[in-house]
TORPA-999578 format. One record per residue (C-alpha): x negated, y negated, z; residue in one letter. Coordinates in pm, whole numbers, padded with zeros to 5 digits, always signed. Layout:
BEGIN
XYZA;...
END
This chain:
BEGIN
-00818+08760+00309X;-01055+09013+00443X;-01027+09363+00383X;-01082+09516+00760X;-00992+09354+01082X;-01368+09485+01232X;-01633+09680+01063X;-01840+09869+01296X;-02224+09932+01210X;-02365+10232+01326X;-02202+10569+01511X;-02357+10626+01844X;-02098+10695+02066X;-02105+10274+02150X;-02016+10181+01817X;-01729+10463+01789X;-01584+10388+02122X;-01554+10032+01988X;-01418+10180+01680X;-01149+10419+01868X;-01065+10123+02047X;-01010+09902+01778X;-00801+10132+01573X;-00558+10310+01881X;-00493+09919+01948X;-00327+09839+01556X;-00658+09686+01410X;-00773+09847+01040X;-01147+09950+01119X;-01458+10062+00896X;-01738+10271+01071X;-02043+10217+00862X;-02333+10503+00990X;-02671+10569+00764X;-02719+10906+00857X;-02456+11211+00744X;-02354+11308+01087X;-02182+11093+01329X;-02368+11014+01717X;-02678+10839+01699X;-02818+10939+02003X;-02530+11222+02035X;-02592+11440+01804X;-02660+11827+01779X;-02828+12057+01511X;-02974+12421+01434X;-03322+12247+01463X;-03559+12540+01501X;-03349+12910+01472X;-03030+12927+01261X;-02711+12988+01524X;-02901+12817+01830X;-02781+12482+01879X;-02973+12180+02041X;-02875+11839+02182X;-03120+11597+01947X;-03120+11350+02216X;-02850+11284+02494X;-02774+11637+02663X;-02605+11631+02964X;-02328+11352+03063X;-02225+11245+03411X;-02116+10956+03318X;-01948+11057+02986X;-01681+11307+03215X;-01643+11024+03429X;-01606+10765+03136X;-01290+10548+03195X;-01342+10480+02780X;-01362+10804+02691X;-01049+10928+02957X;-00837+10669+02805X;-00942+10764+02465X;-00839+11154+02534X;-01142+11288+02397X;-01014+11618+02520X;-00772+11620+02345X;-00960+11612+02022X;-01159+11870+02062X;-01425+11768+02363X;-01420+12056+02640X;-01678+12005+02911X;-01904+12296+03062X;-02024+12264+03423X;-02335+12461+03544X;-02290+12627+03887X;-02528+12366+03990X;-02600+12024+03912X;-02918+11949+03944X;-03239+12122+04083X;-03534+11952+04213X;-03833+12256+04260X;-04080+12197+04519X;-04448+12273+04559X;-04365+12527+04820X;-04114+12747+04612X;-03780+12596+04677X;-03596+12327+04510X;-03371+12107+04655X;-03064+12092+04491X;-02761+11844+04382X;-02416+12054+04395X;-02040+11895+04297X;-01974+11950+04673X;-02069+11694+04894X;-02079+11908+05222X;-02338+12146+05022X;-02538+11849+04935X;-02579+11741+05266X;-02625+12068+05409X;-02929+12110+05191X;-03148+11849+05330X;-03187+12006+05675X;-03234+11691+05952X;-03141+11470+05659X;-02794+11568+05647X;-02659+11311+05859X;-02844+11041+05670X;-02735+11153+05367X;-02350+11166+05446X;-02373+10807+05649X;-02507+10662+05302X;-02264+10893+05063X;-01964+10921+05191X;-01852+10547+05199X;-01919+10477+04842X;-01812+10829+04748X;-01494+10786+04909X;-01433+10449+04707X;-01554+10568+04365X;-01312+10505+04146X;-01300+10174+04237X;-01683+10173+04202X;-01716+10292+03925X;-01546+10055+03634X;-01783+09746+03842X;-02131+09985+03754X;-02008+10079+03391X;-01932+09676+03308X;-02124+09342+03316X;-02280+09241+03629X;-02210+08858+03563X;-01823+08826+03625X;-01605+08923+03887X;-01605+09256+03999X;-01264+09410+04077X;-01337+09537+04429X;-01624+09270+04521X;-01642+09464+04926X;-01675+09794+04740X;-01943+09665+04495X;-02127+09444+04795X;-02159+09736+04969X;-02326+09959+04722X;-02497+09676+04622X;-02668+09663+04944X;-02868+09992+04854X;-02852+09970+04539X;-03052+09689+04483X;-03340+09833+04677X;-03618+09985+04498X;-03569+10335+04549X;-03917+10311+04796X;-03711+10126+04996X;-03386+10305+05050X;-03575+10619+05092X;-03735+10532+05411X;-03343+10619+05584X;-03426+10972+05505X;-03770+11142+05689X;-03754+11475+05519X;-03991+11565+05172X;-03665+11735+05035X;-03443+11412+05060X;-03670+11172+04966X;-03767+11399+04657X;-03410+11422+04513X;-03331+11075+04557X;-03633+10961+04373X;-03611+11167+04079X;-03238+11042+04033X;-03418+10717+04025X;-03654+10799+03750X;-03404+10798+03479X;-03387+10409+03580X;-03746+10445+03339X;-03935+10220+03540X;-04187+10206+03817X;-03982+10324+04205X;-04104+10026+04362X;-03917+09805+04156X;-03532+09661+04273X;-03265+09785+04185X;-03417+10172+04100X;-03160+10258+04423X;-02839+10161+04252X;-02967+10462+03947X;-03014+10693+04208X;-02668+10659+04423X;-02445+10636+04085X;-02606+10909+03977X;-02585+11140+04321X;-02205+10977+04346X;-02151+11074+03961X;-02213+11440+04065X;-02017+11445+04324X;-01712+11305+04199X;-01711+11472+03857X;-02007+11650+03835X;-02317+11697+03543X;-02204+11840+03235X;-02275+11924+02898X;-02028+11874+02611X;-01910+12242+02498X;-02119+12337+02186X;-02311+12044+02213X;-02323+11629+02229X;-02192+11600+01879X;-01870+11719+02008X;-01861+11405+02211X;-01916+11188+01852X;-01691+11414+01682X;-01430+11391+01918X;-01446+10980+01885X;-01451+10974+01541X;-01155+11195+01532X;-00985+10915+01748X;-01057+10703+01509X;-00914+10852+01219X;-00597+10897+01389X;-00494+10571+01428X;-00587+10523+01066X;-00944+10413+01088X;-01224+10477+00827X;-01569+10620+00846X;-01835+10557+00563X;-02173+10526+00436X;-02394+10287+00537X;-02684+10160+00291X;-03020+10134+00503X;-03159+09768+00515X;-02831+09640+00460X;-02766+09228+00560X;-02468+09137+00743X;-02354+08916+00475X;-02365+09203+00225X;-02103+09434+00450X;-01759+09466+00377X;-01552+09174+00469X;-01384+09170+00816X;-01266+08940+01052X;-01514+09067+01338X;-01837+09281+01292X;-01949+09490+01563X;-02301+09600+01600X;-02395+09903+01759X;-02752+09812+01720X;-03073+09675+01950X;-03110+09324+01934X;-03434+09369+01710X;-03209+09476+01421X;-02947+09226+01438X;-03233+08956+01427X;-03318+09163+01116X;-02974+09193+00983X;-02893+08832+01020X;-03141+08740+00720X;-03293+08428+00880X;-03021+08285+01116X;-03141+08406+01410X;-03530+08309+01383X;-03434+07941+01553X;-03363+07870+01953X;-03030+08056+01888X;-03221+08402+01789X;-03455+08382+02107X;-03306+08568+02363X;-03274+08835+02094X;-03636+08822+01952X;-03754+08833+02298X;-03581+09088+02457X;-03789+09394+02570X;-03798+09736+02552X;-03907+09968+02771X;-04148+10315+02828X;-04121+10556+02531X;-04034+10945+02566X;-04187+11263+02423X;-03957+11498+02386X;-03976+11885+02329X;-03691+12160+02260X;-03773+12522+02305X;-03594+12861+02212X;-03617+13113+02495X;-03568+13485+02461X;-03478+13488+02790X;-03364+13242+03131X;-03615+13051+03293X;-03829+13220+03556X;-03816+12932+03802X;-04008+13053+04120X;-03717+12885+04298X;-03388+13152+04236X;-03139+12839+04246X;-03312+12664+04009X;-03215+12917+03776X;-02828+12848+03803X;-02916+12409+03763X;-02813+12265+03429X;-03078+11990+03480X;-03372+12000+03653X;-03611+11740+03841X;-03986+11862+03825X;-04244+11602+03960X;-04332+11677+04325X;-04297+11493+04612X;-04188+11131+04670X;-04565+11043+04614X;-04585+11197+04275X;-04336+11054+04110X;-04412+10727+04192X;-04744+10721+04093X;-04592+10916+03769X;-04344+10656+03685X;-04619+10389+03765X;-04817+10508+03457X;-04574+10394+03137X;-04552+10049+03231X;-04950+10036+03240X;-04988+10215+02919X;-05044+10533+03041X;-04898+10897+03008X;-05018+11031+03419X;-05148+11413+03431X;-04837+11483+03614X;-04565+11357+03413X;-04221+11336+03570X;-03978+11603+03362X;-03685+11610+03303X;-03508+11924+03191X;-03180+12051+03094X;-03130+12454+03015X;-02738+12394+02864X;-02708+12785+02787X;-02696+12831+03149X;-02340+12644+03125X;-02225+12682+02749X;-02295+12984+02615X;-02160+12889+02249X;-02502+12722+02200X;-02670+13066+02111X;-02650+13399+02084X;-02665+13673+02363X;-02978+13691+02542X;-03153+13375+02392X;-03175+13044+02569X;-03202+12695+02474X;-03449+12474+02694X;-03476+12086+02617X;-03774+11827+02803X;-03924+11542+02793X;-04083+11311+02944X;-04203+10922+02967X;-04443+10701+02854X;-04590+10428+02687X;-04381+10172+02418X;-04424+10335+02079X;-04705+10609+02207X;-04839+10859+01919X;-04919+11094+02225X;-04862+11404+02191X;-04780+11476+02599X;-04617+11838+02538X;-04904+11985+02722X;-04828+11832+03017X;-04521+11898+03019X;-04576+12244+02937X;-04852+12221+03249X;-04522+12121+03497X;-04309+12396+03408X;-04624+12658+03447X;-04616+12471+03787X;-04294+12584+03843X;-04192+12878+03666X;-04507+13094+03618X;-04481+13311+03286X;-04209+13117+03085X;-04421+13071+02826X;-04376+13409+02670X;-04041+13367+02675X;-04124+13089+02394X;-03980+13208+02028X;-03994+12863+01853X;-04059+12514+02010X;-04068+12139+01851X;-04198+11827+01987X;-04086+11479+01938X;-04350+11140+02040X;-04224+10858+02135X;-04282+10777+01724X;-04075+11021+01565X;-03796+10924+01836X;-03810+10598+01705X;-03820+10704+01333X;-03506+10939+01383X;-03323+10667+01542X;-03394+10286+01491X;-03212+10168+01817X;-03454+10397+02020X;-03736+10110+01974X;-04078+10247+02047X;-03879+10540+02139X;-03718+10352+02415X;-03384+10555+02440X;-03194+10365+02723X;-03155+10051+02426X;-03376+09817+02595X;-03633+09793+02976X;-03455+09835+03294X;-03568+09566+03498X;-03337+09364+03703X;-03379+09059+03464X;-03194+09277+03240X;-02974+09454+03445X;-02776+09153+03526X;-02828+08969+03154X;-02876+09187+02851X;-02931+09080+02595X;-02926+08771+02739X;-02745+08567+03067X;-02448+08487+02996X;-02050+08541+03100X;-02019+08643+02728X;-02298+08957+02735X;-02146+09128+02380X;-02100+08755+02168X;-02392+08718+01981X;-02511+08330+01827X;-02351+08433+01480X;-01946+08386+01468X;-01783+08690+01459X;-02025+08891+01504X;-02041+09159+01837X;-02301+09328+02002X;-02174+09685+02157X;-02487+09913+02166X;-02675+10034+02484X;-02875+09698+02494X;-02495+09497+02634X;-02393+09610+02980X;-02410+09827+03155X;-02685+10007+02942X;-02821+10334+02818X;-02663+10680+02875X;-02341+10839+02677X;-02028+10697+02825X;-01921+10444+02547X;-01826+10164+02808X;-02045+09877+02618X;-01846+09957+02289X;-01532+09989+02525X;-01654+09640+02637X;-01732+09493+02295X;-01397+09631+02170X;-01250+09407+02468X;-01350+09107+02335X;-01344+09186+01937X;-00943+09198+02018X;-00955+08830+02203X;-01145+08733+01890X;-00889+08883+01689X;-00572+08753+01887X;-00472+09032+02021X;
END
C-alpha cells in the first residue's frame, strides 16, 4: 500500500498547480518544498526595508491572469486579487518618448503612427481567436492542437525570428516594441521562433492585460497552496539532497525540478542511454538581477512611462539585437537589454506612502559571476536622468546567487531550460509523452516540460493530466 496517491517535490507554482490539481480531482497529495515559504520562483519578501515588499523573482504575470490552470483552480477565490497598471508596458526611446503597450487594442495601434495599419492586419486575427489560441501556446507542441487553422496561422509569424516579422512594420517605434517583447524569448532575435514570444505576449496584453499579483507573487503560491489544502492535500518539509527512493511512498511522483536534478535524484538510473536526453539538455543565458527602494516614482524623461508597470529599455531594433546577441557568445554587451517592472505604480500595498519599489535585471552569460548592475544602472540614467537619488537601499543578484537561491534556475537560467526551437517543440526531450520521464512513475512538471518558463502553472496543469491517467483516473 502506499501512503499518498502523488507526492509532489518542490513548490514553484508548477509543482503546486500539479498539486491543486491532484487533490480538487480526489487524489491524497504530499507537497514536499526545502525552503519555508511556498513559490520557488514566486515568492515575495521584506528584502532590503521592513514594510516594502519585493517580488524575489517572477513579478509581473500575463500569462498567470490569463492561466486556464489557475482560472479553473479559482485562485481568486483564495485570496489572489490582480492589480493592473494604467499601462502595460513602456518602451522609452532615444528621442524622449516611449512607445507604449495599452489593454486596448485601438490605443496600441494608434501609437505606432504609419504602422497602425500593419499592426492591426497582424493583431486583430489572432486577437480575435485567442481563447482558442491560447490553451495550443500554453501546452505541448507535439500533439494535436485543438484549433490546428487558428494555431497554423499564428504559427506562420510566429515561427519567424522576430528580424523577420519585423520587416511588415517600417517605423523605429513598431519595430522597437515588438522586439523587446521578443527578448524575454532569452535568445539571440535572429533566431526562429523569437516571433511567436513577441505576438503571445502583445496578444496576452490585449486580451487580459500585464499584471502584478496584489501584495506580491507569493500571493499567487499562497493562493495554490491554499487550493491544495482544501481538497485535503498536505504540504511539508523537504530534506535537501534527498533521493527519490528515500521520499514518501506514492503511487506517482511529480517533479517540479530541471532535468539536471532528477538525473541527480534518481541515484544512478538515469546515467545510461535512458538518462541522455536529460543529462544533455541545455540551459540557457543567465540574469543579474537588482531590486531598488525609491523615495520617490521614477523620473522617466518620457511622462507615460511613468504610469507602465513594466518597462522595455534597450533602444532601437538595432540595439537589442546586437544586445541579445551577446549571452549566447559569453558576453554581458555595454548596452544590456532591461527589463523593468515598478509594481507600486499598480499595488500600492507593497509599501508605504511616498516610497517605491523598482525591480531589473538583465541577461547574460550561463552561470556569470558578473556583477552587470552598472550597466543597468547606465540604461536607466539613459532614460530617466536623476533617479539615482531617489535610491534609499538597493541589492543585486548575479546570475550565481540566482542559481544558489533557487536550484531549478541553473546557471541562473530562470525560464527552466534554452529557448531554442529544438526545445520549443521537445523539452526535455521529443516525444508525444513530454512530462513521463525513463523512471516508472515518476513525472516531470517544472518549467523545463511544455510550454516553458513564466508563472502560469500550465506544465504542472499538464503533468497533473497525465499523473491521473497513470493513476486511473
Amino acid at each position: 500500500m502506499t501512503a499518498y496517491d502523488a507526492v509532489v517535490v518542490g513548490s514553484g507554482p508548477n509543482g503546486l498547480t500539479a498539486a491543486a490539481r491532484l487533490a480538487s480531482a480526489g487524489a491524497k497529495v504530499l507537497v514536499l518544498e526545502r525552503d519555508e515559504h511556498l513559490g520557488g520562483g514566486t515568492r515575495s519578501a521584506e528584502l532590503l526595508v521592513p514594510g516594502v515588499v519585493h517580488d524575489v523573482c517572477s513579478a509581473v504575470h500575463p500569462f498567470g491572469i490569463a492561466s486556464p490552470a489557475f482560472q479553473a483552480l479559482g485562485l481568486e477565490d483564495h485570496g489572489l486579487h490582480w492589480a493592473h497598471p494604467p499601462v502595460a508596458l513602456a518602451h522609452p526611446l532615444t528621442d524622449g518618448d516611449a512607445v507604449l503597450l495599452h489593454r486596448s487594442f485601438d490605443q496600441t495601434a494608434n501609437g505606432l503612427g504609419g504602422d497602425a495599419d500593419a499592426y492591426r492586419r497582424l493583431m486583430k486575427p489572432l486577437l480575435d481567436r485567442w481563447d482558442d489560441l491560447l490553451p495550443d501556446l500554453l501546452g505541448p507542441v507535439l500533439g494535436v492542437p485543438s484549433h490546428p487553422l487558428v494555431l497554423a496561422r499564428f504559427g506562420m509569424a510566429g515561427a519567424l525570428p522576430i528580424t523577420v516579422l519585423a520587416r511588415r512594420f517600417h517605423t523605429p517605434r513598431a519595430r522597437a516594441l515588438l522586439a523587446g517583447l521578443a527578448a524575454h524569448s532569452i535568445q539571440p532575435l535572429t533566431s526562429p521562433l523569437t516571433g511567436a514570444l513577441g505576438l503571445s505576449l502583445a496578444l496576452a496584453a490585449h486580451a487580459s492585460g500585464w499584471p502584478f499579483a496584489e501584495g506580491g507573487s507569493q500571493a499567487i503560491a499562497d493562493a495554490l497552496g491554499k487550493v491544495v489544502e482544501s481538497n485535503g492535500g498536505e504540504l511539508g518539509h523537504l530534506v535537501a539532497g534527498l533521493q527519490l527512493a528515500e521520499l514518501p511512498s506514492a503511487a506517482v511522483t511529480l517533479l517540479d525540478v530541471s532535468p539536471r536534478q532528477v538525473v541527480a535524484m534518481a541515484g544512478g538510473r538515469l546515467d545510461g542511454w535512458a538518462g541522455r536526453s536529460y543529462r544533455r539538455f541545455r540551459y540557457g543565458p543567465g540574469a543579474c538581477k537588482v531590486d531598488y527602494v525609491l523615495s520617490g516614482p521614477m523620473p522617466w524623461t518620457a511622462e507615460a512611462a511613468r504610469q507602465a508597470g513594466t518597462l522595455h529599455l534597450g533602444g532601437d531594433l538595432a540595439e537589442l539585437v546586437a544586445s541579445e546577441r551577446a549571452p549566447s557568445r559569453g558576453q554581458i554587451p555595454e548596452r544590456p537589454f532591461v527589463l523593468v517592472t515598478q509594481p507600486t505604480v499598480a499595488d500600492s500595498t507593497r509599501a508605504p506612502a511616498g516610497t517605491h519599489v523598482l525591480w531589473a535585471y538583465c541577461h547574460g552569460p550561463q552561470g556569470s559571476p558578473f556583477d552587470a548592475s552598472a550597466r543597468i544602472e547606465a540604461q536607466l540614467d539613459r532614460y530617466a536622468p536623476g533617479w539615482r537619488d531617489l535610491v534609499v537601499a538597493r541589492e543585486v543578484r548575479r546570475a550565481v546567487d540566482l542559481a544558489v537561491y533557487n536550484p531549478n534556475y541553473v546557471g541562473g537560467d530562470i525560464v527552466g531550460g534554452a529557448m531554442t526551437p529544438r526545445q520549443i517543440i521537445g523539452r526535455p526531450r521529443l516525444g508525444l509523452r513530454p512530462y513521463d520521464t525513463p523512471l516508472p512513475g515518476v513525472v516531470l512538471c517544472s518549467a523545463s516540460t511544455p510550454p516553458g518558463g513564466a508563472v502560469h502553472g500550465m506544465c504542472g496543469w499538464h503533468a497533473a493530466g497525465r499523473a491521473l491517467r497513470l493513476l486511473g483516473a
